[in-house]
Residue frames relative to the residue before (quaternion, step in Angstrom):
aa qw qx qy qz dx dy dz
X 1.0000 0.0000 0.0000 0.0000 0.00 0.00 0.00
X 0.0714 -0.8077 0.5666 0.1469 3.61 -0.71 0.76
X 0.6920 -0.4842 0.4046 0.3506 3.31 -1.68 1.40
X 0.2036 -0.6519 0.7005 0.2070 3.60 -1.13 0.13
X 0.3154 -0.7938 0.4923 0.1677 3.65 -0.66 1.00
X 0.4702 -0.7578 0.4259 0.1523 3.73 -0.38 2.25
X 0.5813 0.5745 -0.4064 0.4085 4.16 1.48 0.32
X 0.3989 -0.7067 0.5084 0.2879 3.75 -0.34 1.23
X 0.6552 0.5980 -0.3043 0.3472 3.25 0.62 -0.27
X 0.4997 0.6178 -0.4046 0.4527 3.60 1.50 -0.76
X 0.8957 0.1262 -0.2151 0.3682 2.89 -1.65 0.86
X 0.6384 0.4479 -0.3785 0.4986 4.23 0.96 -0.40
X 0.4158 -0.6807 0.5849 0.1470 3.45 -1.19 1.21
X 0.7375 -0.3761 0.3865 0.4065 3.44 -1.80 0.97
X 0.7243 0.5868 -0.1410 0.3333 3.67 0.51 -1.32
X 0.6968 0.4027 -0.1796 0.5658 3.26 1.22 -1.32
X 0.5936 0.5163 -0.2878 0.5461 3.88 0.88 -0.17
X 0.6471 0.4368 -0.3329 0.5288 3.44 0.55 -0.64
X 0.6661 0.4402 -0.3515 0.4889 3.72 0.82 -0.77
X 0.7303 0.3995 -0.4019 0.3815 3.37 0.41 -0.43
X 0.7427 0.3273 -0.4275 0.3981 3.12 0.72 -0.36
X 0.4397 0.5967 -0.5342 0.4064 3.82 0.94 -0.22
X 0.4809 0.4333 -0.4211 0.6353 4.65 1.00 -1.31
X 0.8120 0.4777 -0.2697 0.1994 3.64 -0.76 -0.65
X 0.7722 0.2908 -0.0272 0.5643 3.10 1.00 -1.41
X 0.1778 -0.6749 0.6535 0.2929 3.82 0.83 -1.49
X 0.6798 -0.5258 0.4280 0.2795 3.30 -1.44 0.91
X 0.6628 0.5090 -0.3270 0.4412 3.58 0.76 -1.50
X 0.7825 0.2670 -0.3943 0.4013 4.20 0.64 -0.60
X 0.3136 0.7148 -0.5187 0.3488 3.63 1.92 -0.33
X 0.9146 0.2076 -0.0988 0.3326 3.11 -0.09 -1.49
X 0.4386 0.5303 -0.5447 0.4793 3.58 1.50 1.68
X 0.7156 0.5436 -0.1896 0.3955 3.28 1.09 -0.54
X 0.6794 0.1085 -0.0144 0.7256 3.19 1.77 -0.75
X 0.2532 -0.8205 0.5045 0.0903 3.79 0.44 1.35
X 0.3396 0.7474 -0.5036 0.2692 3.53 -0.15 0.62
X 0.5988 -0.4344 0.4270 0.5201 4.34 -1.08 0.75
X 0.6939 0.6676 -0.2264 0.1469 3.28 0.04 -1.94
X 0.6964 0.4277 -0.0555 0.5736 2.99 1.69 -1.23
X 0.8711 0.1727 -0.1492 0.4349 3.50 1.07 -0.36
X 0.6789 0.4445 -0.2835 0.5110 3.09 1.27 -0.02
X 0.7755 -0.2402 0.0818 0.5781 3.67 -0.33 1.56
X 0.0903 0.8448 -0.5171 0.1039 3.44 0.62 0.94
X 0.0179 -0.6236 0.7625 -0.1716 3.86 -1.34 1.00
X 0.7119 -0.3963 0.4472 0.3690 3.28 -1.95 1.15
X 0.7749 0.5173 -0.1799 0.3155 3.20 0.02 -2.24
X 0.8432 0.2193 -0.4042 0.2786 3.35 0.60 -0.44
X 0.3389 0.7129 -0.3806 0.4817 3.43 1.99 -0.27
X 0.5410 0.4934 -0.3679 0.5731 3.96 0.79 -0.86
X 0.6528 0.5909 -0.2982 0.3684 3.85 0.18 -0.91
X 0.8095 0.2968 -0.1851 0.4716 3.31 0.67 -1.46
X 0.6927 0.6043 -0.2657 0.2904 3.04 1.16 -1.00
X 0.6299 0.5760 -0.2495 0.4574 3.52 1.84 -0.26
X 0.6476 0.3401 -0.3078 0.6084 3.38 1.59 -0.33
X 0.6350 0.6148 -0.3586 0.3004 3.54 1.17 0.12
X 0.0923 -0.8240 0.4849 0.2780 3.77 1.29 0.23
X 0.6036 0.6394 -0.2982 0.3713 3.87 1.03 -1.35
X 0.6675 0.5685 -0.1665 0.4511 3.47 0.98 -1.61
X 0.6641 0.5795 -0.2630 0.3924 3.12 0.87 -1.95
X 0.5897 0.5944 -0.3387 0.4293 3.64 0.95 -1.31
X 0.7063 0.4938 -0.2747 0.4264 3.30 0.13 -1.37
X 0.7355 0.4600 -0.2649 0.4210 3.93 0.50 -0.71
X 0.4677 0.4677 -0.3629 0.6563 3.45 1.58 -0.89
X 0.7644 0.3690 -0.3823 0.3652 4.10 -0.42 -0.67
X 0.5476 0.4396 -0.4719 0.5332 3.74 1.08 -0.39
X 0.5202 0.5737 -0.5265 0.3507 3.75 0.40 -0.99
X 0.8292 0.4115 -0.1166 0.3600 3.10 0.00 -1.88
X 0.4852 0.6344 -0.3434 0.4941 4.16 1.31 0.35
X 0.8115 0.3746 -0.0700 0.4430 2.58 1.16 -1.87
X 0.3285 0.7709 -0.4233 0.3444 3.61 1.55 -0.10
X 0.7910 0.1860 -0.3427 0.4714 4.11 0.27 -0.67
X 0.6888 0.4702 -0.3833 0.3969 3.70 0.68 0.43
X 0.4583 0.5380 -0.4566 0.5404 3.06 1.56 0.72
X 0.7077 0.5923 -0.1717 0.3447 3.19 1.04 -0.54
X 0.4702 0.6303 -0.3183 0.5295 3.28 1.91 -0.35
């Protein structure tokens, strides 16, 4: 039997998290909830993915909406 690992985060790429929350949320509340350029200025996956890898501060903040937004994806 293999452990299942209890971190929402295992196994879901920068990329795949950002889409869900971009289907879920849209850029226009992305970047009310988590004020950043990336999110409001000419926003696009690809470049949000950019900043958000050299951004360790930013990066956090999008992983912690993920994980909020995880049982209301589920509904």
């Amino acid at each position: 039997m293999q452990n299942k690992s209890k971190d929402p985060l295992h196994g879901i790429t920068l990329q795949n998290i950002l889409e869900i929350l971009v289907n879920f949320y849209g850029f226009d509340t992305l970047a009310e909830l988590i004020p950043i350029k990336c999110f409001s200025s000419n926003p696009t996956i690809k470049s949000s993915l950019t900043f958000l890898r050299k951004t360790d501060w930013a990066r956090k903040k999008v992983e912690d909406l993920y994980v909020k937004t995880l049982p209301k994806l589920s509904n």
